[in-house]
C-alpha positions in Angstrom: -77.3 35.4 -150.3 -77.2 34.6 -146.8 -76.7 31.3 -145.3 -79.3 30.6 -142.8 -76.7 29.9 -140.2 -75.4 33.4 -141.3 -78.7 35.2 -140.2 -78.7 32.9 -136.9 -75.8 34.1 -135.8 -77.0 37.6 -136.9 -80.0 37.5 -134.7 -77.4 35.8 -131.9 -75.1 39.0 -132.2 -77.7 41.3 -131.0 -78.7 38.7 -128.2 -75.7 38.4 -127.1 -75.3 42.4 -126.9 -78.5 41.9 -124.6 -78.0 39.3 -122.9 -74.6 41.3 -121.9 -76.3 44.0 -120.5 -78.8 41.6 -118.3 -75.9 39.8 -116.8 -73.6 43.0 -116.0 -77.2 44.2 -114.4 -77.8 41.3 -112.7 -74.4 40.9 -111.5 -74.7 44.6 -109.8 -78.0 44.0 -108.5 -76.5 41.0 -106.6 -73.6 43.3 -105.3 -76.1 45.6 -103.8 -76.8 43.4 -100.7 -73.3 42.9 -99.6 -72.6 46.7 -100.1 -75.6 47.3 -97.6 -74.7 44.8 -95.1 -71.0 46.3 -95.8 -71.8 49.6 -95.4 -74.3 49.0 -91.9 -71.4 47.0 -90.6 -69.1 50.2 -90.9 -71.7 52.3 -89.0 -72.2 49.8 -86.3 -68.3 49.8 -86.2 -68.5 53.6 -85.4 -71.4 53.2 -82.5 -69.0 50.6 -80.6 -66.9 53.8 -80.6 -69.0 55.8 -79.3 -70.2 53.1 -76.9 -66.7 52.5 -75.3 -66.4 56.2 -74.5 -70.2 56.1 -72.9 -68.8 53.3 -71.1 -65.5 54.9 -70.2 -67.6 57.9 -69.0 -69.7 56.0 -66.7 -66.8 54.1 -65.4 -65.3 57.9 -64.4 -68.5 58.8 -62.5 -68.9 55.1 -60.3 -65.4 55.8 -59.5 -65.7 59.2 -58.4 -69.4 58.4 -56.3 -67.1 55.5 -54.8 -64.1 57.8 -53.6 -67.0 60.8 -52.7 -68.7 57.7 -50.7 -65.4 56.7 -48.8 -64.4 60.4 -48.3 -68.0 61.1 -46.1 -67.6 57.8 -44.5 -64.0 58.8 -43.0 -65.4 62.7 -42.1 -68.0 60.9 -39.8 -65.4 58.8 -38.6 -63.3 62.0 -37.7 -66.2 64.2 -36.5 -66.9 60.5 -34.1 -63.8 60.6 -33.2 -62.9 64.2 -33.0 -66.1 64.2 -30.1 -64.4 61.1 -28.1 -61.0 63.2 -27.7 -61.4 65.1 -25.2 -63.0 62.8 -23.2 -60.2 60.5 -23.0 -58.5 60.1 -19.6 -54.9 59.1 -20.4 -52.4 61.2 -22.6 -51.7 57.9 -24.1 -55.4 57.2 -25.4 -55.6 60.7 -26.5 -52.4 60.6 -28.6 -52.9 57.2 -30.2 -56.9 58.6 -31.3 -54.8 62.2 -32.6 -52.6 60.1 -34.6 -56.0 58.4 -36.1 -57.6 61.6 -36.8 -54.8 62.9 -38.3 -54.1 59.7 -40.2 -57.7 59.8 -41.8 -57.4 63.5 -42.7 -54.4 62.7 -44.7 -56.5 59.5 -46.3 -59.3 62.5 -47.0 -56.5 64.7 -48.6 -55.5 61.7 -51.0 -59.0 61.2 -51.5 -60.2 64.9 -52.3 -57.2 65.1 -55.1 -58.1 61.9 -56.6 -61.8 63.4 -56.7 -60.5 66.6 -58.3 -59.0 64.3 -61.0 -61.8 62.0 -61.6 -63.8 64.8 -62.2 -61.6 66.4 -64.5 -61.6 62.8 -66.7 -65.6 63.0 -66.2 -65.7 66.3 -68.1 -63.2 65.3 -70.7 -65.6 62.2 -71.6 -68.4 64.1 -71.2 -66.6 66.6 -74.1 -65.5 62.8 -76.4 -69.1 61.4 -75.8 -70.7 64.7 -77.0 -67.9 64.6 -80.1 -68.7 61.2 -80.9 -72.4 61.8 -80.9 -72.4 65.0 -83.5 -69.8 62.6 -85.2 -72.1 59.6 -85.3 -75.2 61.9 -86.5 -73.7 62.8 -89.4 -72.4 59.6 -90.2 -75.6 58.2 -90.0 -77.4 60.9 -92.1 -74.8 59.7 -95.0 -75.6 56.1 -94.4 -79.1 57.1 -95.0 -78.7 59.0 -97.8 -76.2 56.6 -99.3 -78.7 53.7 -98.7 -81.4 55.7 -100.6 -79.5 56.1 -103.9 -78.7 52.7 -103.9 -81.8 51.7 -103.5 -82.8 54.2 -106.2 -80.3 52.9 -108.2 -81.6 49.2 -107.6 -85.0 50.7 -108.9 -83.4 52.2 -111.8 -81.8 49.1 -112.8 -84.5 46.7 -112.2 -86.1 48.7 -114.7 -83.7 48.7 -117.5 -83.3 44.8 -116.8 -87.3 44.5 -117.5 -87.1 46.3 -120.4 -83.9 44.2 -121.7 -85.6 41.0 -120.4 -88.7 42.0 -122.2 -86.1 43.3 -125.7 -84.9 39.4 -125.8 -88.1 37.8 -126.0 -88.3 39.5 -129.9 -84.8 37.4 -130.6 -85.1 34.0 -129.2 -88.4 32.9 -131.0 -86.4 33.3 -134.0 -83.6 31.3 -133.7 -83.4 27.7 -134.1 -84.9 25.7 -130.5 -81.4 23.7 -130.9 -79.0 26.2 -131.1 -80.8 28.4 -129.0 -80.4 25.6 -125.9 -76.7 25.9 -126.9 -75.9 29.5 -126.6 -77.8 29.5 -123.2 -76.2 26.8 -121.5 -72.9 28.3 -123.2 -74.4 32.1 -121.5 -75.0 30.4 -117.9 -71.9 28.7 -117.5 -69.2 31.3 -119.4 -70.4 34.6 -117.3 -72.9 35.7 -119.7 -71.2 35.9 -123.1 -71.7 33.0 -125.2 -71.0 34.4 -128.6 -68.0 35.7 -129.4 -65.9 37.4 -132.7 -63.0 36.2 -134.4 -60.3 39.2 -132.9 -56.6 38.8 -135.0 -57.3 35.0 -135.7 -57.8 34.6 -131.6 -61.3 33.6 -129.9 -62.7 36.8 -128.2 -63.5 35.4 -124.7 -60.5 33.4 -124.1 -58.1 35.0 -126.5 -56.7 31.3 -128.2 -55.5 31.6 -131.0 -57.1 29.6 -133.7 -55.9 27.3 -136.2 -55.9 29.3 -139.9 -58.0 26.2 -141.4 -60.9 27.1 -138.0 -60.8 30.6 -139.0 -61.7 30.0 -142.7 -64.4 27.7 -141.6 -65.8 30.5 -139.1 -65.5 33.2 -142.1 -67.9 30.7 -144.2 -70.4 30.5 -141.6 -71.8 27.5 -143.0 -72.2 25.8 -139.5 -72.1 26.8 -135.8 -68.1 26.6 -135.0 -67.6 27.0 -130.8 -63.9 27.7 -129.6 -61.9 24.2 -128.3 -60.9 26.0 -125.6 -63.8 28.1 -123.8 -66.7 26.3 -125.8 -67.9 30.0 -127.0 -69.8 29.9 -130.2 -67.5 31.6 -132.5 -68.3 34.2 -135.1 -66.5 36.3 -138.0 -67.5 40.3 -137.5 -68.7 41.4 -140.3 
């Protein structure tokens, strides 16, 4: 016939299979927030991207208003100038203002093929920014979809943890208050397994092997025997 620490540590066994599953649930659960944050932080990683080119785009076009600016200012100065010539008096006055006009035209021609340039590297950001956009909208409809099924997940599993949670209130009430307080103390500080088999004369959560004299004691399971090493309550499968 059964001893009654026997059918204790029966009625443990099948907690312990529960209360396995509610901390591997539980333990998932509290992943899910750091995945999210994980996951948003990748995205916002990806907008900086896009940002930069924005900003690389924008600092194309100042530069190109800026050179467009200086170019008109130095064609009114040559048009101003270009009126005063020939109504200098001296050849020298006349040559020194030639040389001016003909310096600023060559300032205008430096000007006009940086222009050409800077409009070419406008376009080409124009083409990234577009890229990165489509790029970014598609990365972001992942996010959300990914984001969903977690949470769906998180729903799904915050379910099965209320059923479990709801499961283990048929076990506890019938094990003894004592050794109950025991295996959960044991459960919060050992990672959720407090009860363990016997595996080839070794403890099942910390793998020690046990003395051949604690193994025939477990076997009888005439008293509650916990492993000197890990403090699991030990057990012999039957």
């Amino acid at each position: 016939m059964p001893t009654v620490i026997q059918e204790q540590i029966k009625i443990l066994v099948e907690l312990q299979r529960i209360d396995s599953e509610i901390y591997h649930l539980k333990k998932e659960l509290a992943s899910h927030p750091l995945l999210k944050q994980q996951l948003e932080a990748d995205f916002e990683k990806k907008k900086v991207r896009l940002k930069a080119v924005e900003e690389e785009q924008k600092a194309a076009q100042l530069k190109q208003k800026q050179r467009e600016g200086d170019l008109g200012a130095k064609e009114e100065k040559i048009k101003k100038l270009q009126a005063q010539l020939y109504q200098l008096k001296s050849n020298k006055e006349y040559s020194a203002m030639d040389m001016e006009i003909k310096g600023l035209k060559a300032d205008n021609s430096v000007l006009e093929e940086e222009i050409l340039k800077l409009l070419d590297v406008v376009d080409q950001t124009k083409a990234k920014c577009a890229k990165e956009k489509t790029l970014l909208a598609v990365e972001e409809k992942k996010l959300k979809d990914t984001l969903d099924a977690l949470a769906l997940k998180a729903q799904g599993m915050q379910a099965e943890l209320s059923v479990r949670e709801e499961k283990r209130k048929a076990y506890t009430p019938h094990v003894d208050a004592k050794l109950i307080r025991q295996y959960e103390k044991i459960l919060k500080g050992r990672e959720g397994l407090a009860l363990v088999p016997v595996k080839k004369s070794s403890c099942g959560g910390c793998h020690m092997e046990l003395p051949p004299q604690r193994v025939n004691e477990i076997q009888m399971q005439d008293r509650v025997i916990v492993c000197e090493s890990c403090a699991r309550i030990l057990y012999w499968p039957s």
